[in-house]
C-alpha positions in Angstrom: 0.9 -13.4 -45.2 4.1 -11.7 -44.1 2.9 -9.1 -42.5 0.2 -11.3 -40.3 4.0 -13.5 -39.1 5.4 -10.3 -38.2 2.3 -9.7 -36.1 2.0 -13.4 -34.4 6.1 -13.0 -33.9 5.5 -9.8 -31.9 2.9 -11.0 -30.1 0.4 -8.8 -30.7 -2.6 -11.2 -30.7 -2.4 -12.5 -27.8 -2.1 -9.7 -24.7 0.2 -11.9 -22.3 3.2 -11.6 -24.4 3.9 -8.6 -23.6 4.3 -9.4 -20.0 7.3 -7.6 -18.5 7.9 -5.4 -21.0 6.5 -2.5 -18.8 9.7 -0.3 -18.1 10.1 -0.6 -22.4 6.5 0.8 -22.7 7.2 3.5 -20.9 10.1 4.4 -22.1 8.8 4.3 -25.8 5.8 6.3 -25.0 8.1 9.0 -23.0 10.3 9.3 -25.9 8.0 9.2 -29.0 6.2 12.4 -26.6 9.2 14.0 -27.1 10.5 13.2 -30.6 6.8 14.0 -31.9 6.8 17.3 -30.1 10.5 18.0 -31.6 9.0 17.8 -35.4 9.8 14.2 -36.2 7.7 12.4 -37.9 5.9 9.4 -36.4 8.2 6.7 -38.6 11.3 8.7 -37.9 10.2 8.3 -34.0 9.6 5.1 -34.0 13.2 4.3 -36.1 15.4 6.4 -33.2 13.3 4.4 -30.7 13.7 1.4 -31.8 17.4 1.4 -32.3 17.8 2.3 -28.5 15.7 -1.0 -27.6 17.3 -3.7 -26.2 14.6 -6.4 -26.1 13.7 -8.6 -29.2 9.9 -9.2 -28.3 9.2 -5.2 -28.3 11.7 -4.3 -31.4 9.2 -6.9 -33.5 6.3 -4.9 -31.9 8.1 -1.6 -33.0 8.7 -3.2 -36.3 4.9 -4.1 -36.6 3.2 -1.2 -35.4 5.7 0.7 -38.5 4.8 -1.5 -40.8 1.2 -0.8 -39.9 1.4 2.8 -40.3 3.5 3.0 -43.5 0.2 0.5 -44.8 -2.1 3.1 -43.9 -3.2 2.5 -40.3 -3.9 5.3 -37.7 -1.1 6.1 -35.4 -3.8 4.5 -32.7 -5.2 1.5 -34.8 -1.3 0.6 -35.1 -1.0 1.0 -31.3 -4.5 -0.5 -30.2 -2.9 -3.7 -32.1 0.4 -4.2 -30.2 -1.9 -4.0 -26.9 0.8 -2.2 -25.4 -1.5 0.4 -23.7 -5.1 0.0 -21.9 -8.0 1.3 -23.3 -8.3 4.8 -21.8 -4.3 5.4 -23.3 -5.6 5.0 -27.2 -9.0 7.0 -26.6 -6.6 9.9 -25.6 -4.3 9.0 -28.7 -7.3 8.4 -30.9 -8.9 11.7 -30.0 -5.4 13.7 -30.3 -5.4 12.4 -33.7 -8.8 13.2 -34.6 -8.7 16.8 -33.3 -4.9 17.7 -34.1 -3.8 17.1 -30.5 -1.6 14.2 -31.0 1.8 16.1 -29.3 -0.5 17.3 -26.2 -2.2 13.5 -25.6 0.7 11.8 -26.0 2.9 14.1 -23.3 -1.0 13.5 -21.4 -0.5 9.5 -21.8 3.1 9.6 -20.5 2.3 11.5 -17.5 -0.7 9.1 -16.8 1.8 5.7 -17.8 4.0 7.7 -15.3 1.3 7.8 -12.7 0.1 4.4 -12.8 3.5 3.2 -12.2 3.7 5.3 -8.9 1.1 3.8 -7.7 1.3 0.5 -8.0 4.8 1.2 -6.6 3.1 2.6 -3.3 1.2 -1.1 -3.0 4.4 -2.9 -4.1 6.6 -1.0 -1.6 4.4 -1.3 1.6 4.3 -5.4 1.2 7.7 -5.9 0.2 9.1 -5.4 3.6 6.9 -7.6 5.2 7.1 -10.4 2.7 10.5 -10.5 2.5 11.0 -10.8 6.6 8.2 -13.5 6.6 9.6 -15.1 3.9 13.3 -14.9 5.6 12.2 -16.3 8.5 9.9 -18.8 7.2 13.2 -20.0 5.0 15.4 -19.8 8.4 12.1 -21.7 10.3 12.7 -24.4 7.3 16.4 -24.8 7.8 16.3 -25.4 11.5 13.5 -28.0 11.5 15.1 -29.9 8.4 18.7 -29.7 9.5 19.2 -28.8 13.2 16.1 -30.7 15.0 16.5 -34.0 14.0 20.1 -34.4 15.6 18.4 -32.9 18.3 15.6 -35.2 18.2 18.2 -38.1 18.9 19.9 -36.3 21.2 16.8 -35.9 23.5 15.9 -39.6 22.7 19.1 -40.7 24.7 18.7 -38.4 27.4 15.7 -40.8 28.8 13.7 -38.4 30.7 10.0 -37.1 29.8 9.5 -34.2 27.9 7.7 -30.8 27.5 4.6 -30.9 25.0 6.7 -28.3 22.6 10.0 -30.5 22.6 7.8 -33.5 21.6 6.0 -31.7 18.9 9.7 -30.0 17.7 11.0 -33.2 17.8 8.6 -35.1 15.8 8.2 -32.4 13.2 12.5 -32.6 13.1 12.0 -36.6 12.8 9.2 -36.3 10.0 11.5 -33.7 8.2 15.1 -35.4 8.5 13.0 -38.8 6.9 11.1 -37.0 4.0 12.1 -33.5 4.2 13.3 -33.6 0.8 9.9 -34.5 -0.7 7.5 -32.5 1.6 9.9 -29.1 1.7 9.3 -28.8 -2.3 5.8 -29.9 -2.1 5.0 -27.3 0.3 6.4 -24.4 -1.4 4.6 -25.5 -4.8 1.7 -25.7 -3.3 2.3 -22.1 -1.0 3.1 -20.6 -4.8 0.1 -22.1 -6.6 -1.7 -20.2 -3.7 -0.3 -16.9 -4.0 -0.7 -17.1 -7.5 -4.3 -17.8 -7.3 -5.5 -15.7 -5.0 -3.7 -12.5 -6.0 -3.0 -12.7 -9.2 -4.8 -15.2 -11.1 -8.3 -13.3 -12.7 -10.8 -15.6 -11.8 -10.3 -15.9 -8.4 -7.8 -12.8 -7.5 -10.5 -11.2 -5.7 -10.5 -13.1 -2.8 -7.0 -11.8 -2.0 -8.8 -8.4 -2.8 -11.1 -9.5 -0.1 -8.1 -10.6 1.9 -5.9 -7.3 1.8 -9.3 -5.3 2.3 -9.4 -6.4 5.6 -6.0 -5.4 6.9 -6.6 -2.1 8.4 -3.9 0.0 7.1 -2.9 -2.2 3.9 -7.2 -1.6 3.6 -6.4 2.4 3.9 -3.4 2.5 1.1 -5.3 0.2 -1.2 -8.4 2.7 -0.6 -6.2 6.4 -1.3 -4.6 4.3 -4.4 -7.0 3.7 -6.3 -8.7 7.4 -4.9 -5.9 8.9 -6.7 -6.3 6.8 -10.0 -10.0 7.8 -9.9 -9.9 11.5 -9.3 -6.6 11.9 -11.9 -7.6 9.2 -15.0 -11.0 10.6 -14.9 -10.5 14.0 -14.6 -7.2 14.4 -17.2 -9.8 12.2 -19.5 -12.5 14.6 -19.5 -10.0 17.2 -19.2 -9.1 16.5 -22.5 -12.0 15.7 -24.4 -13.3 12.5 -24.0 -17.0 12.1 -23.6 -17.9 11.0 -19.9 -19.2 7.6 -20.6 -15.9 7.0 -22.5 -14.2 7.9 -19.7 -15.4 6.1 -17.6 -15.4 2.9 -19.3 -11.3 3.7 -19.8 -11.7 4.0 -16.2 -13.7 0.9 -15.6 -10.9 -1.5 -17.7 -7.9 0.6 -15.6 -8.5 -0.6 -12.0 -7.3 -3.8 -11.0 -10.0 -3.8 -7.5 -12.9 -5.9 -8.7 -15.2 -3.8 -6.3 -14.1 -0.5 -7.5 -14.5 -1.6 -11.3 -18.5 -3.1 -10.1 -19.4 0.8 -9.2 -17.5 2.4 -12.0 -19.5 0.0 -14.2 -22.7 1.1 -12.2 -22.1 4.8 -12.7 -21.2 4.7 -15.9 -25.3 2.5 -16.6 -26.3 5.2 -14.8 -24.9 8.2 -17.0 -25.9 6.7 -19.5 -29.5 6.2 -18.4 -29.6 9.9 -18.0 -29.1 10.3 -14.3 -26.2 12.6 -12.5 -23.2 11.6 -10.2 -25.5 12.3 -7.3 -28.2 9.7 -8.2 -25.7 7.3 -9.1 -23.8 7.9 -5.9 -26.7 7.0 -4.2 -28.3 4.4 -6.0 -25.2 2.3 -5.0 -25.2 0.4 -2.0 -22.5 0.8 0.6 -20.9 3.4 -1.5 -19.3 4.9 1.2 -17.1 2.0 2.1 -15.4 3.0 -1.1 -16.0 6.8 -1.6 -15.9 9.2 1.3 -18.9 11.2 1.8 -17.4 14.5 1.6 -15.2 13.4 -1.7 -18.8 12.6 -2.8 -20.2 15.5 -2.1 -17.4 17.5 -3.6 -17.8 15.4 -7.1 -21.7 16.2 -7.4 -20.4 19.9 -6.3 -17.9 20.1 -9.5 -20.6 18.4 -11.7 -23.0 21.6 -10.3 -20.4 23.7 -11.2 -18.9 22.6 -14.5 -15.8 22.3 -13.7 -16.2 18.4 -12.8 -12.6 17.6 -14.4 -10.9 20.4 -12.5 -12.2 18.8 -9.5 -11.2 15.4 -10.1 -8.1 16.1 -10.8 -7.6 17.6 -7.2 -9.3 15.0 -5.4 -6.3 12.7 -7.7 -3.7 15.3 -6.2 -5.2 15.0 -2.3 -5.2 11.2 -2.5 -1.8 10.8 -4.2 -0.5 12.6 -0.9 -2.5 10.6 1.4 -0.9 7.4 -0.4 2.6 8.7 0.5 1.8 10.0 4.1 0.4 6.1 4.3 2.8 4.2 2.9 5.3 5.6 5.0 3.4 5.0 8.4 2.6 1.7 7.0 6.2 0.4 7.4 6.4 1.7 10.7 3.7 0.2 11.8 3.8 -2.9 10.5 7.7 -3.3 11.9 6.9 -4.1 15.7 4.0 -6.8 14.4 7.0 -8.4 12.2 9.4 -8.8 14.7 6.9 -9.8 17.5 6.4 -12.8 14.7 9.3 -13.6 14.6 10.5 -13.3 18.1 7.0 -16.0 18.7 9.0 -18.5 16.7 12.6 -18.0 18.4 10.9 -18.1 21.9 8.6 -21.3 20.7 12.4 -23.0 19.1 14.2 -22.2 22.6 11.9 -23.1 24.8 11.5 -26.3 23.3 15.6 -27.0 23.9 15.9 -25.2 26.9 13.1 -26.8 29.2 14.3 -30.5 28.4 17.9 -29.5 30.3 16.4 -27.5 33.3 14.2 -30.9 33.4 18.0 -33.1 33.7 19.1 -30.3 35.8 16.4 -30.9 38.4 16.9 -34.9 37.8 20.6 -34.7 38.7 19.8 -32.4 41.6 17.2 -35.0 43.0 19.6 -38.1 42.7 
């Protein structure tokens, strides 16, 4: 009974509590590599780790997966419990164990935590600026039109003289706001939230901002030589270390976060299984070249010839992990002159809708 508490304290049935403790993860896994390799034994590891932990949730899933091994658990039952790691992480532990490998794997699933990190930092970094300016100005848009317009509203009112179609529409939308801007301003950005939230990140219906990104050109292109990369390196340091192919690629499978990459790594993997080679299953998918490149293709059923399939993945992993830099970079240049043409749309709309009323009294006083 005491020992199932320590597991519901740490969290360990239920996945989602151990949300945000990613940078502890990889810091435990880093330094158990090392201690391990050192001569330490697995408990002593996990002590010295332990004490260097600062948060509460993952010292009680420390504690746990201790208590699990000193009770006779593998070292990867203890760590498939805490669901600290995906799948393809405890097949290479599980296998290291089996086969006397542990020191190796584990250095092999820090490099590969390490990995995954750099790319979802490539995705992270290439919308950040643009969120943040959109979201600045949006925040600025908000500020004029719920504190500036409506004293503007009544000082056009007084002016008695007809005006443009843009002041009209500034104007009412300064009116609306100064009467129930304190209702509608929260309202809206609840509502822009609950979007966001369901249509990138929720997992039901996160593929339709999939759908969404994968039609922005370049964002389309980054997204494309991310997940490239993950493919060619997961897959190929998997096999490259033991792990039968249809493993592998189920690791693979549970790894991406693209729903239409996981559909064909599902499909190849029915395929293998059925018997049939990377070629057939290549081709047996439809539009498969919307999401593998003919020639990256080609040189996959080439390494599979060969027998040196894992070699090659792993350079096809290298090539796109390049590509992703090289992109990421133009990215932000490109996207910088489409941001500020945004935002210089809404300062030209705003002026021109308080600059064309007083040429409008200019021309009345130069009549009379």
């Amino acid at each position: 009974m005491e020992k199932k508490d320590i597991a519901n304290k740490a969290g360990i049935k239920n996945p989602f509590a151990n949300f945000g403790l990613g940078k502890y993860r990889d810091y435990f896994i880093e330094n158990l590599s090392m201690l391990v390799a050192a001569g330490m034994p697995v408990i002593s590891a996990l002590d010295s780790i332990t004490n260097e932990i600062r948060s509460k949730r993952m010292v009680d899933i420390l504690h746990s997966i201790r208590d699990d091994i000193e009770n006779g658990y593998s070292i990867w039952r203890a760590l498939e419990k805490s669901h600290l790691f995906k799948n393809h992480a405890i097949s290479l532990i599980r296998l290291g164990e089996e086969s006397g490998r542990l020191v190796e794997n584990l250095k092999l699933v820090a490099v590969q935590e390490q990995k995954e990190r750099v790319f979802k930092s490539k995705l992270r970094s290439a919308m950040m600026y643009p969120v943040f300016v959109l979201s600045l100005t949006v925040v600025v848009g908000v500020g004029i039109a719920w504190f500036i317009l409506p004293k503007l509203a009544i000082v056009f009112d007084q002016l008695k003289i007809e005006l443009p179609l843009i002041t009209r529409v500034l104007i009412a939308t300064g009116i609306f706001l100064g009467n129930y801007g304190q209702y509608v301003i929260p309202t809206v950005i609840v509502v822009i939230v609950l979007l966001f939230y369901f249509t990138f990140f929720f997992a039901k219906t996160k593929i339709i901002g999939q759908v969404i990104l994968f039609l922005i050109p370049g964002v389309k292109k980054l997204m494309k030589e991310v997940e490239l990369a993950r493919f060619g390196y997961l897959l190929g340091t998997l096999l490259q270390a033991g792990l039968p192919i249809t493993q592998a690629l189920d690791s693979l499978a549970s790894a991406t976060e693209f729903i239409k990459y996981k559909k064909l790594y599902e499909h190849i993997l029915a395929s293998i299984e059925e018997g049939n080679s990377f070629q057939k299953s290549f081709a047996s998918f439809k539009k498969i070249n919307h999401l593998i490149p003919a020639p990256i293709q080609q040189l996959i059923v080439a390494g599979e010839r060969s027998g040196n399939l894992s070699g090659t993945l792993c350079k096809v992993g290298e090539s796109f992990e390049s590509k992703a830099d090289t992109t990421t970079k133009n990215l932000t240049i490109i996207l910088e002159p489409i941001l500020l043409v945004i935002v210089w749309l809404g300062v030209v709309a705003v002026a021109l809708a308080v600059i064309l009323p007083i040429y409008g009294l200019i021309g009345g006083f130069k009549t009379q």
